[in-house]
DRENDO-1510 file (C-alpha; in Angstrom, 1 decimal, always signed):
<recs>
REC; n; res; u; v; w
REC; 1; UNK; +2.6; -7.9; -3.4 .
REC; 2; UNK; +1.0; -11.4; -3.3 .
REC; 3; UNK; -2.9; -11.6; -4.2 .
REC; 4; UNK; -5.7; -14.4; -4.0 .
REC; 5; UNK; -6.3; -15.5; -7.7 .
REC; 6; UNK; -10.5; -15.1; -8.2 .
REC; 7; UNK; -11.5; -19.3; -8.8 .
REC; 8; UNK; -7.8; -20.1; -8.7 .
REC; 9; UNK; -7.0; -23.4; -8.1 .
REC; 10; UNK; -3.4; -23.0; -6.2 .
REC; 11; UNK; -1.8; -21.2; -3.4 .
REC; 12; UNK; +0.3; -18.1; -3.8 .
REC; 13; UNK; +3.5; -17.5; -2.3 .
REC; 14; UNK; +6.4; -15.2; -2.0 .
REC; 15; UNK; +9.7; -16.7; -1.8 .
REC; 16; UNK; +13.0; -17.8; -3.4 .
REC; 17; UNK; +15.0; -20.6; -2.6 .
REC; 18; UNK; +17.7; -22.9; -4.4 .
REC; 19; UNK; +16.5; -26.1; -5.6 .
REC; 20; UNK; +18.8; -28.1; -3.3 .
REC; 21; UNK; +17.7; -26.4; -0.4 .
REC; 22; UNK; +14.4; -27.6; -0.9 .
REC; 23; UNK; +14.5; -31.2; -2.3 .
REC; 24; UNK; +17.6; -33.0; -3.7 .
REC; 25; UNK; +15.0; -34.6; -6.2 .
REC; 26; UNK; +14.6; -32.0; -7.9 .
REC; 27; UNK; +15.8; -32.0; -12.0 .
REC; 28; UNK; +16.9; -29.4; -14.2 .
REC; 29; UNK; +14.5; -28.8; -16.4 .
REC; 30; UNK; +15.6; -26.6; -19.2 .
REC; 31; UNK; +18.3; -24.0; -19.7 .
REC; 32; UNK; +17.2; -19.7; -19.4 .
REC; 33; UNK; +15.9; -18.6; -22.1 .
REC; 34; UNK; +16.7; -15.0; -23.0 .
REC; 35; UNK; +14.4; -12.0; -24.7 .
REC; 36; UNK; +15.3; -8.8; -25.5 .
REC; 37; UNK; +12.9; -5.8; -24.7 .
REC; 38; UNK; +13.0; -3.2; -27.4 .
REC; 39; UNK; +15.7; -1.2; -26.9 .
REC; 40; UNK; +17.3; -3.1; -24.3 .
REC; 41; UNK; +21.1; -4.1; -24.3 .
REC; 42; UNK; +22.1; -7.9; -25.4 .
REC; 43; UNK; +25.5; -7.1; -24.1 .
REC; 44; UNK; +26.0; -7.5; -20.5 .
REC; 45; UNK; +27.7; -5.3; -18.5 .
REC; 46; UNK; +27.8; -5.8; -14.9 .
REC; 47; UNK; +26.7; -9.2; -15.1 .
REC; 48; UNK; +23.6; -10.6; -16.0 .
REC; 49; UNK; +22.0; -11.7; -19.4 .
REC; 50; UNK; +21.2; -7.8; -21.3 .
REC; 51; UNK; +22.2; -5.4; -18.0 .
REC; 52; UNK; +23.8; -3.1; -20.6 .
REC; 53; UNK; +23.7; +0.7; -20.2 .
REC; 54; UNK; +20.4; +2.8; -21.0 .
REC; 55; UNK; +17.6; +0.0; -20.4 .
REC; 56; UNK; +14.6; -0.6; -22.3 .
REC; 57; UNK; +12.5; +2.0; -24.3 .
REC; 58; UNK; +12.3; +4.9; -22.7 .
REC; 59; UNK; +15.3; +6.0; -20.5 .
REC; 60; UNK; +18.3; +7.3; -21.4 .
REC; 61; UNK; +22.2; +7.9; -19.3 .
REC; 62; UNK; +25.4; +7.5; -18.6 .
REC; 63; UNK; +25.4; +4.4; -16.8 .
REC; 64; UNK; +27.5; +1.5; -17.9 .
REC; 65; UNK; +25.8; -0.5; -15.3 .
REC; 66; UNK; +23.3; -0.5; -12.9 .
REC; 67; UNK; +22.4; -2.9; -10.4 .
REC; 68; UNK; +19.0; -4.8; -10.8 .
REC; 69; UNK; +16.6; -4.3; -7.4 .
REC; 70; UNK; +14.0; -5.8; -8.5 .
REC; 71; UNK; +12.0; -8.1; -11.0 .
REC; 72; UNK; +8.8; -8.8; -12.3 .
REC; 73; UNK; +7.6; -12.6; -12.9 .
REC; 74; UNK; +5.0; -13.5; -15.0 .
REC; 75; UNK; +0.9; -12.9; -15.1 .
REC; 76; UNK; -1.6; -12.9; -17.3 .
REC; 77; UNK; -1.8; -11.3; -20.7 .
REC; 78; UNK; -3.7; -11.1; -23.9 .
REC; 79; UNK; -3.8; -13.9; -26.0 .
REC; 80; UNK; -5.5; -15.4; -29.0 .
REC; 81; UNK; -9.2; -13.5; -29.0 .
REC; 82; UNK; -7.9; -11.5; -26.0 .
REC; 83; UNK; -8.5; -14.9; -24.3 .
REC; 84; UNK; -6.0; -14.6; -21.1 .
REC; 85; UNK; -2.5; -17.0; -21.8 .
REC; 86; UNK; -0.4; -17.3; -19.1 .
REC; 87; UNK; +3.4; -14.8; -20.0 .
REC; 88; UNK; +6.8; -16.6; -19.3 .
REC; 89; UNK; +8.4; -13.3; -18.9 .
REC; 90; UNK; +11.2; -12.7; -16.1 .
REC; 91; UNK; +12.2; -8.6; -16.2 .
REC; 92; UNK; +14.9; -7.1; -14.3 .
REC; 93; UNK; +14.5; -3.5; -13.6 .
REC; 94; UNK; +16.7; -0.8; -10.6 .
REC; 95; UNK; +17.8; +2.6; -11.1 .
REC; 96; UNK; +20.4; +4.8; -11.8 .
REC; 97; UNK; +22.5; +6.9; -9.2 .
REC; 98; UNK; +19.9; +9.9; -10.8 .
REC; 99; UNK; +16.8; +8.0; -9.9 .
REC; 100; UNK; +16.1; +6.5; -13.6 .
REC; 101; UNK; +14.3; +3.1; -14.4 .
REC; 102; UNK; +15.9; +0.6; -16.5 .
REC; 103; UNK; +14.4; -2.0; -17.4 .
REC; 104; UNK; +16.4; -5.0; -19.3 .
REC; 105; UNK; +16.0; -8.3; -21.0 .
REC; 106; UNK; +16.1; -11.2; -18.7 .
REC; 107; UNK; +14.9; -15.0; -19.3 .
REC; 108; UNK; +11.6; -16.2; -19.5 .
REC; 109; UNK; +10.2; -19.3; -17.2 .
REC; 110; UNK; +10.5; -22.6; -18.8 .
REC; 111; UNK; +6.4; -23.8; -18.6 .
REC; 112; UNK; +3.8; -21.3; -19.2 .
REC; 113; UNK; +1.4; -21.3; -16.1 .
REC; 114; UNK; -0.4; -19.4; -13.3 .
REC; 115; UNK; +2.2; -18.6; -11.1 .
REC; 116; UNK; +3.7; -16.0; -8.4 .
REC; 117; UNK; +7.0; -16.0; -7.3 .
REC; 118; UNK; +9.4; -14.4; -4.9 .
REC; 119; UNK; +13.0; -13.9; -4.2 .
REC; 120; UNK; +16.1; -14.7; -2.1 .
REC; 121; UNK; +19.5; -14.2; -2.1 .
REC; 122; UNK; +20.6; -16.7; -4.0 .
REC; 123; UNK; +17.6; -16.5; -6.7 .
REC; 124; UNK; +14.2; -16.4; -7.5 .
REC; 125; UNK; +11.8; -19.2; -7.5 .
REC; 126; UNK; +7.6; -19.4; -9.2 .
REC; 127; UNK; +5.0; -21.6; -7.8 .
REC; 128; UNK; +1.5; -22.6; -8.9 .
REC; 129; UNK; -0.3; -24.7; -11.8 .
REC; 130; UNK; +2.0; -25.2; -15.3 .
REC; 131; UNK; +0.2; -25.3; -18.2 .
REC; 132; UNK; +1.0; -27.7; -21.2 .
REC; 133; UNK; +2.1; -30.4; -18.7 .
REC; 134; UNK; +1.0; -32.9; -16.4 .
REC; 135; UNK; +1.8; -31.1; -13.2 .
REC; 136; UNK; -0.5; -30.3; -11.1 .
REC; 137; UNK; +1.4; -28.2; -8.9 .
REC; 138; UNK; +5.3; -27.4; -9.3 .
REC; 139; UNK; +7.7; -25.2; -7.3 .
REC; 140; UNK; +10.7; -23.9; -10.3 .
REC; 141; UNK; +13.7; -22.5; -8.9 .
REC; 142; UNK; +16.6; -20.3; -11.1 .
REC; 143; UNK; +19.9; -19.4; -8.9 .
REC; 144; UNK; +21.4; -15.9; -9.8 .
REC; 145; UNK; +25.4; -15.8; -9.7 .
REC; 146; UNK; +26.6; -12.7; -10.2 .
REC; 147; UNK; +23.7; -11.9; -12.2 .
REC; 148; UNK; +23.4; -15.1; -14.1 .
REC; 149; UNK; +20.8; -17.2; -13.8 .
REC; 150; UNK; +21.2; -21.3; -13.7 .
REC; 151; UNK; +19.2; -23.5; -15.5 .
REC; 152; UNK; +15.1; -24.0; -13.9 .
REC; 153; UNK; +15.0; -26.6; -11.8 .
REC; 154; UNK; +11.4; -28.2; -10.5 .
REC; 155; UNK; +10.3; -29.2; -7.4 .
REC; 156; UNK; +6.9; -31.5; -7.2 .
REC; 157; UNK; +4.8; -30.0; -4.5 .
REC; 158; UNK; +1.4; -31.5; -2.7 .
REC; 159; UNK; -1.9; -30.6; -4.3 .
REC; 160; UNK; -3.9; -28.1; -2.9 .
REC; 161; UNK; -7.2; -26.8; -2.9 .
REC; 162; UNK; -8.3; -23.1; -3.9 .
REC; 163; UNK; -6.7; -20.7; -1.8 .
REC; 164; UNK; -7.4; -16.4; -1.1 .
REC; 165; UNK; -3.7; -16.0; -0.7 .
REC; 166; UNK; -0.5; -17.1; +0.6 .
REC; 167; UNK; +3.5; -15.8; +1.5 .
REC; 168; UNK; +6.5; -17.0; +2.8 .
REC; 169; UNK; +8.7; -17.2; +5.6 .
REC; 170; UNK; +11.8; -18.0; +5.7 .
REC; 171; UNK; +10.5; -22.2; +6.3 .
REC; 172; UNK; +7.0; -22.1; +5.2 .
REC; 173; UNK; +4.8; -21.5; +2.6 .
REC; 174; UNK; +1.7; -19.7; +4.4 .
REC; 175; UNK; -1.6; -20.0; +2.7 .
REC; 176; UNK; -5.4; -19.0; +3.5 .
REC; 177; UNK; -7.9; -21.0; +1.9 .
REC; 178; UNK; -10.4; -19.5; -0.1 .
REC; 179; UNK; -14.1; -18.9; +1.0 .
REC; 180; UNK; -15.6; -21.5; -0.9 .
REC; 181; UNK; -18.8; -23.2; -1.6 .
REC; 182; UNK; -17.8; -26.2; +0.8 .
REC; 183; UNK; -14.9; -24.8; +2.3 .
REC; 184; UNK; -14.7; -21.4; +4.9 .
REC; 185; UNK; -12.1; -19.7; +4.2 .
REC; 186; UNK; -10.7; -18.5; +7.1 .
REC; 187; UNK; -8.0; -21.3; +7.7 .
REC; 188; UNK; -4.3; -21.0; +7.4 .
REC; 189; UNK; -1.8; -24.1; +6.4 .
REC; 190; UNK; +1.6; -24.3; +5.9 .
REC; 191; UNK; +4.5; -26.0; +3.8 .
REC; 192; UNK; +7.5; -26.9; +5.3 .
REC; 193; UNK; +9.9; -25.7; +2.4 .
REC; 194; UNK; +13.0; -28.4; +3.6 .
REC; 195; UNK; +10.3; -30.9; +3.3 .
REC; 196; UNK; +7.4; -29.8; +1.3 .
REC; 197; UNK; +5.7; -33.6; +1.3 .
REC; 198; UNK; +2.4; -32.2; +3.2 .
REC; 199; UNK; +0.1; -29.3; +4.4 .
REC; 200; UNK; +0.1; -28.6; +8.2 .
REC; 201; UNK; -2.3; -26.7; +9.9 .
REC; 202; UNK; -1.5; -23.5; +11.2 .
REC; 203; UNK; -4.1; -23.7; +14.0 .
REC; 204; UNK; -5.0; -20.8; +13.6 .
REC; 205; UNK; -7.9; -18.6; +11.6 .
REC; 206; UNK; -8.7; -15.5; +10.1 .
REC; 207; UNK; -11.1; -13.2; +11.5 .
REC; 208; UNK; -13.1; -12.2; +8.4 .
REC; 209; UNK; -13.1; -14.9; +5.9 .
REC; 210; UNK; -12.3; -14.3; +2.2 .
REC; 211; UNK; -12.5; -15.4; -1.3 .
REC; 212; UNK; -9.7; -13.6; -2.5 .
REC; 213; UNK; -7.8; -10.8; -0.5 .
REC; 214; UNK; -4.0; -9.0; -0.6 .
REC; 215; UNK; -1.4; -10.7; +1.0 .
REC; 216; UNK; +1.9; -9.3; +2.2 .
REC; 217; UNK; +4.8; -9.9; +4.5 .
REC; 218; UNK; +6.1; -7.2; +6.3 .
REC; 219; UNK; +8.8; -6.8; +8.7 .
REC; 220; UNK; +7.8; -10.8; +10.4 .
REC; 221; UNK; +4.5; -10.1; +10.7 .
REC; 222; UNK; +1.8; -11.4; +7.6 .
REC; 223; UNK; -1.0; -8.6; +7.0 .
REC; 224; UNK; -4.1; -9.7; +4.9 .
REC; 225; UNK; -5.9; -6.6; +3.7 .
REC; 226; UNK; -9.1; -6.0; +2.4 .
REC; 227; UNK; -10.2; -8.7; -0.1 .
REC; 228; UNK; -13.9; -10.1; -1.0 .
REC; 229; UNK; -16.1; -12.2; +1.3 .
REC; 230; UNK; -19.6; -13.1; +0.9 .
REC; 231; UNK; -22.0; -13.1; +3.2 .
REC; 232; UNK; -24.9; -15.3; +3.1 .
REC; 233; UNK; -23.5; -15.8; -0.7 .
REC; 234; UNK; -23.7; -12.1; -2.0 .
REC; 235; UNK; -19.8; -11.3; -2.5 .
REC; 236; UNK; -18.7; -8.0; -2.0 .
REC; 237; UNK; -15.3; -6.0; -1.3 .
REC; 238; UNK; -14.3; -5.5; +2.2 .
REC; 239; UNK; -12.0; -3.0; +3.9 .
REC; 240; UNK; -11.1; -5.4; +6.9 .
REC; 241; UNK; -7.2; -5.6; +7.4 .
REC; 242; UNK; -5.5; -8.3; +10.0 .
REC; 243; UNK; -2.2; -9.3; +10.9 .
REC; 244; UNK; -0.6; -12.2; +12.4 .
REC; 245; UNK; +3.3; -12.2; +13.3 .
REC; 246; UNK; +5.4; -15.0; +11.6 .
REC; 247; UNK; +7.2; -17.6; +14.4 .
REC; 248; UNK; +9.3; -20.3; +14.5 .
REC; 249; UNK; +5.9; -22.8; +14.8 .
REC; 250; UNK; +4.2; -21.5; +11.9 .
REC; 251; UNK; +1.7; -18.5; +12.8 .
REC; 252; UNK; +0.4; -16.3; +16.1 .
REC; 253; UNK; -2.8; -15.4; +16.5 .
REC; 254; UNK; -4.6; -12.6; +14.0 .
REC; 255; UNK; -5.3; -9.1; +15.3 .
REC; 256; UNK; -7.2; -6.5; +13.9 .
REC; 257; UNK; -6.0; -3.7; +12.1 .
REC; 258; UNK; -7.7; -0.2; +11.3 .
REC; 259; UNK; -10.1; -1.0; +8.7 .
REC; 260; UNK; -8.5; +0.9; +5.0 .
REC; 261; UNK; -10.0; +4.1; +4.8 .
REC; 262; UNK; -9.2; +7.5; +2.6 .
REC; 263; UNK; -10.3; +11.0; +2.7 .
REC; 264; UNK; -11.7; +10.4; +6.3 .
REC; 265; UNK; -14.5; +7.6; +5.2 .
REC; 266; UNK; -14.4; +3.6; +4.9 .
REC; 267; UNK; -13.1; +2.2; +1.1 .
REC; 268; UNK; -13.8; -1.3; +0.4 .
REC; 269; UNK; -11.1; -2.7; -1.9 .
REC; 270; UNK; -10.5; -6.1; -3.9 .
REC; 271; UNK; -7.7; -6.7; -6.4 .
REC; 272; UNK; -5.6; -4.1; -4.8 .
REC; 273; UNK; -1.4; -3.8; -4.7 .
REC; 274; UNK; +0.5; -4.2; -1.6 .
REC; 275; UNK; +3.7; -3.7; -0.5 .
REC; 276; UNK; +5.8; -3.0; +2.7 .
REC; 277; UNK; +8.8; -1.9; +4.0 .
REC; 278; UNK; +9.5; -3.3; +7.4 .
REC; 279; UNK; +7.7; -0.4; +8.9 .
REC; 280; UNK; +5.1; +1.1; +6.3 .
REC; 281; UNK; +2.7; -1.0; +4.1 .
REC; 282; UNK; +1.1; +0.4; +1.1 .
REC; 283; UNK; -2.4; -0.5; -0.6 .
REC; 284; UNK; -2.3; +0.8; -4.5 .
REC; 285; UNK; -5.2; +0.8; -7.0 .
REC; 286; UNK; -7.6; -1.8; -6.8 .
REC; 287; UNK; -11.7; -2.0; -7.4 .
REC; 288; UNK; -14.3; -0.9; -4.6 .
REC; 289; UNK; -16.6; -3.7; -5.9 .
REC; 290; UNK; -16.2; -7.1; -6.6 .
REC; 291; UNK; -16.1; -7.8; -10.7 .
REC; 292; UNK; -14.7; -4.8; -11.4 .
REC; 293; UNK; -11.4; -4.1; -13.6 .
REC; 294; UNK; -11.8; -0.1; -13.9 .
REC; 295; UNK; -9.2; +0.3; -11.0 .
REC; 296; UNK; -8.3; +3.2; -9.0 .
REC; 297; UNK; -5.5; +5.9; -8.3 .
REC; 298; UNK; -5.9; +5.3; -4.5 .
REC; 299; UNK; -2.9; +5.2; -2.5 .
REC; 300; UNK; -3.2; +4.5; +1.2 .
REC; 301; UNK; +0.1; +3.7; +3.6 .
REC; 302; UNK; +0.0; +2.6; +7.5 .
REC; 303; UNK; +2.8; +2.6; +10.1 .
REC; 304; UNK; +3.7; -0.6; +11.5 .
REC; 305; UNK; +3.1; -0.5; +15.0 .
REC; 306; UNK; +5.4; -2.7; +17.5 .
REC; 307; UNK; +2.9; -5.2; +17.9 .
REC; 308; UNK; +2.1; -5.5; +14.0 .
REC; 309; UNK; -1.3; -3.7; +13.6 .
REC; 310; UNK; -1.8; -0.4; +11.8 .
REC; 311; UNK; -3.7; +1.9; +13.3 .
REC; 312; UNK; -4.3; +4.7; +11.1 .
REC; 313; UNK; -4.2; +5.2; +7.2 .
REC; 314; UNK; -3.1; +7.9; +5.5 .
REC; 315; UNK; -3.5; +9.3; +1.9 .
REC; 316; UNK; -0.5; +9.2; -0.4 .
REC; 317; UNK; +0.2; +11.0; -3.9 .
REC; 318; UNK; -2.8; +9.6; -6.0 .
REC; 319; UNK; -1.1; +7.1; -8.9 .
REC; 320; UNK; -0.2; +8.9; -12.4 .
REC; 321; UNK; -3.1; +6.3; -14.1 .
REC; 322; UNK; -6.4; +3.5; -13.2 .
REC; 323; UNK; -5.0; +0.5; -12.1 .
REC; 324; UNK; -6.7; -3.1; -11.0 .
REC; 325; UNK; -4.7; -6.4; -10.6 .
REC; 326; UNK; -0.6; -4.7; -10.8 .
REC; 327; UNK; +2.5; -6.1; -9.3 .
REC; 328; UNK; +4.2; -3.9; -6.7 .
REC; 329; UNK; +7.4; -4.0; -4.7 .
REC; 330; UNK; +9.3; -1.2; -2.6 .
REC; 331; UNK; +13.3; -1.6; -3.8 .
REC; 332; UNK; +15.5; +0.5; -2.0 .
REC; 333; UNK; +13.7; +3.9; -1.5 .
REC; 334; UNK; +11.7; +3.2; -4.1 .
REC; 335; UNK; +7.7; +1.9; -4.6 .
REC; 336; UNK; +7.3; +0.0; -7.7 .
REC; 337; UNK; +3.8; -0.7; -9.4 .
REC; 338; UNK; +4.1; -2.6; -13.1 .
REC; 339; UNK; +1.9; -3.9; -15.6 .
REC; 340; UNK; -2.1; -4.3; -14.3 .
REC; 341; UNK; -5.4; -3.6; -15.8 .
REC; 342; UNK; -7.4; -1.0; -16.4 .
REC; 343; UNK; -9.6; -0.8; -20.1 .
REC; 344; UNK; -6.9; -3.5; -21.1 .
REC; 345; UNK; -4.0; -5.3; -19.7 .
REC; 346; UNK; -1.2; -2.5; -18.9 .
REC; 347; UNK; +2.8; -2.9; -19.8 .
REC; 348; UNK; +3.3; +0.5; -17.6 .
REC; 349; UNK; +5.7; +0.6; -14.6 .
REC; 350; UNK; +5.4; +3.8; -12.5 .
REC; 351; UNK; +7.7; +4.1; -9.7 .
REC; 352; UNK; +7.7; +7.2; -6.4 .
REC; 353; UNK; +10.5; +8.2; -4.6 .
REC; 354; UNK; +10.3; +7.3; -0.8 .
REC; 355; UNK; +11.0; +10.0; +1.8 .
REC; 356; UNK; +12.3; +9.4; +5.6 .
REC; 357; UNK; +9.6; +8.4; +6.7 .
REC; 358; UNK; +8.1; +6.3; +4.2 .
REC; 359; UNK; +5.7; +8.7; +2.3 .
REC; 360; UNK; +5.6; +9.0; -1.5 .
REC; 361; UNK; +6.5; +12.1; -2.7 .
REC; 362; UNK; +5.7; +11.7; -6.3 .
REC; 363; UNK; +4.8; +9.3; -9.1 .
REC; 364; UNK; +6.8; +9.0; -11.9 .
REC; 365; UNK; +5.2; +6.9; -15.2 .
REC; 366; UNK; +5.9; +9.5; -18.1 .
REC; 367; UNK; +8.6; +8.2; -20.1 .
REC; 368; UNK; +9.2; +5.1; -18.1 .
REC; 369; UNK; +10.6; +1.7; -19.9 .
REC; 370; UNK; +7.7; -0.8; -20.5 .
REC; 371; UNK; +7.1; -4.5; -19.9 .
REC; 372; UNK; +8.0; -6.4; -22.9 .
REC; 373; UNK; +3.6; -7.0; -22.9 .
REC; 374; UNK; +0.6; -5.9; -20.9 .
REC; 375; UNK; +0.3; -8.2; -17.6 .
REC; 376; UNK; -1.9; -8.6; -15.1 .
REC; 377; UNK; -1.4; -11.0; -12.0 .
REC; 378; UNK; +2.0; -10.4; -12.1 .
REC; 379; UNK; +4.5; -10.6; -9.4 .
REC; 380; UNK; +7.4; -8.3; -8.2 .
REC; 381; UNK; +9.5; -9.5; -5.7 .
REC; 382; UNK; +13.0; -7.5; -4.5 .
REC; 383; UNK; +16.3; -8.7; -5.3 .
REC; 384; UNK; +19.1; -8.5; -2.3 .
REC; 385; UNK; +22.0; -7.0; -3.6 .
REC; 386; UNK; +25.4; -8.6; -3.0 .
</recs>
């Protein structure tokens, strides 16, 4: 799940792609850096720095390797005063053939910043504003070889203004700018990823401007769900969900989608998770009102139609705990939801088994390995497996 940063000052996107795909300018910047989680492995086995057997705190088997799915990237976390500090924190996490987590040490990024990330086949790569440099913007990029991640790599990208949200495709980074003071934001530009020298637009707009709103691609088609606007300057939470499908141009036109709803009656919702399979998209958690870090245990999930809208939403299995602000991802047959906020920053993962048809049948977080700190703003993206 990709999200619109309140006040942020960069564009969010989900993707992963080798350095020398994108720009053969790019540098190496500095070699992984490895942590250990407590109670994780520093022996790999499998491939992969730390993938040994039994994961972090927390889980226990037989394994003597299990693949890693997914990972989560960064966020937020607590830092001196409980002022936020931006984490460097890369965690690997999949399951065992019995449906365990595992979590495991993995390497950290090599700037701390405010960043989101996604992932490809050949790695994983962050974008967004370093700190403790003079970048203003920077695309980093770590290949995985059999498990193995090579050295960052940095790719200088064209400034941007504030943005609600933004993914990727398989060319572009998509973004929708943020409902400013001078700007409405309701209009969509893209970055060519071969050449990422400058913003196009993508000539086409959203129907319900927004401040901040959920972003998530899902089966070629880019939903925006729910978010904050503000008319005639109030801001509140909205319920609104569009979709546009994904072409070789850039962007097709939005279309309405059934506005979220549980129990029968409208919910607003602002900081929320989302994730997708290719023909179900889930909204997790989240606030009803603007300013709000209290959270929720409100799961909703829609069927992707043919022609990209969802109709209908459905209640799912409530989550085992408040959350506002988590990182989600579906792996396999498995929805993920880490870290968030609730009272305080949360280092939780909870995880539900997916059935047939793409309905939770229950929430596991009892037990569960932890993030190496409480993180909010953090992304999960899913790793393909060789």
């Amino acid at each position: 799940m990709l999200r619109g940063l309140r006040a942020a000052s960069f564009a969010t996107v989900a993707a992963a792609l080798a350095c020398a795909t994108l720009m053969s300018a790019c540098s190496i910047i500095t070699e992984p850096q490895q942590y250990v989680s407590p109670g994780s492995s520093t022996t790999p086995a499998g491939g992969g720095p730390g993938l040994g057997a039994g994961g972090a705190t927390g889980g226990t088997g037989t394994e003597t390797s299990v693949p890693a799915t997914f990972a989560v990237i960064a966020g937020v976390r607590s830092g001196l005063n409980d002022k936020p500090t931006a984490a460097t924190d890369v965690t690997l996490g999949g399951f065992t053939v019995t449906g365990e987590l595992r979590l495991w040490a993995a390497w950290t990024l090599p700037v701390r910043g405010q960043y989101v990330a996604g992932s490809q086949s050949n790695g994983i790569s962050v974008f967004g504003v370093p700190q403790d440099t003079n970048d203003e913007f920077a695309l980093w990029s770590s290949a995985l070889t059999a498990g193995q991640p090579s050295p960052w790599r940095r790719t200088p990208v064209p400034q941007v203004p504030a943005w609600a949200g933004a993914v990727m495709s398989d060319t572009d980074l998509i973004a929708i700018a943020s409902d400013t003071a001078d700007h409405l934001g309701s209009d969509v530009s893209l970055l060519d990823l071969n050449q990422p020298t400058a913003w196009r637009s993508a000539s086409v707009s959203l129907l319900t401007p927004r401040i901040t709103t959920s972003v998530v691609l899902c089966g070629g088609y880019l939903f925006v769900v729910g978010g904050e606007t503000r008319p005639e300057q109030n801001s509140k939470a909205i319920a609104a969900v569009e979709s546009a499908p994904v072409t070789a141009q850039g962007l097709g036109n939005f279309a309405s989608s059934a506005d979220l709803q549980s129990g029968g009656h409208p919910l607003t919702r602002v900081d929320a998770s989302v994730a997708c399979t290719a023909k179900r998209i889930y909204v997790m958690g989240g606030d009803t009102e603007v300013y709000q870090t209290a959270g929720s245990v409100t799961v909703l999930s829609g069927a992707i139609q043919a022609d990209g809208s969802v109709s209908a939403w459905e209640d799912e299995p409530a989550l085992p705990y408040t959350v506002d602000d988590a990182a989600s991802v579906v792996t396999g047959d498995y929805l993920v939801v880490a870290g968030g906020i609730n009272a305080a920053r949360l280092d939780t993962v909870a995880f539900a088994k997916l059935d047939a048809e793409g309905h939770v049948v229950t929430w596991r977080s009892e037990g569960n390995p932890k993030l190496p700190a409480g993180v909010q703003k953090a992304s999960a993206v899913a790793l393909a497996q060789p």
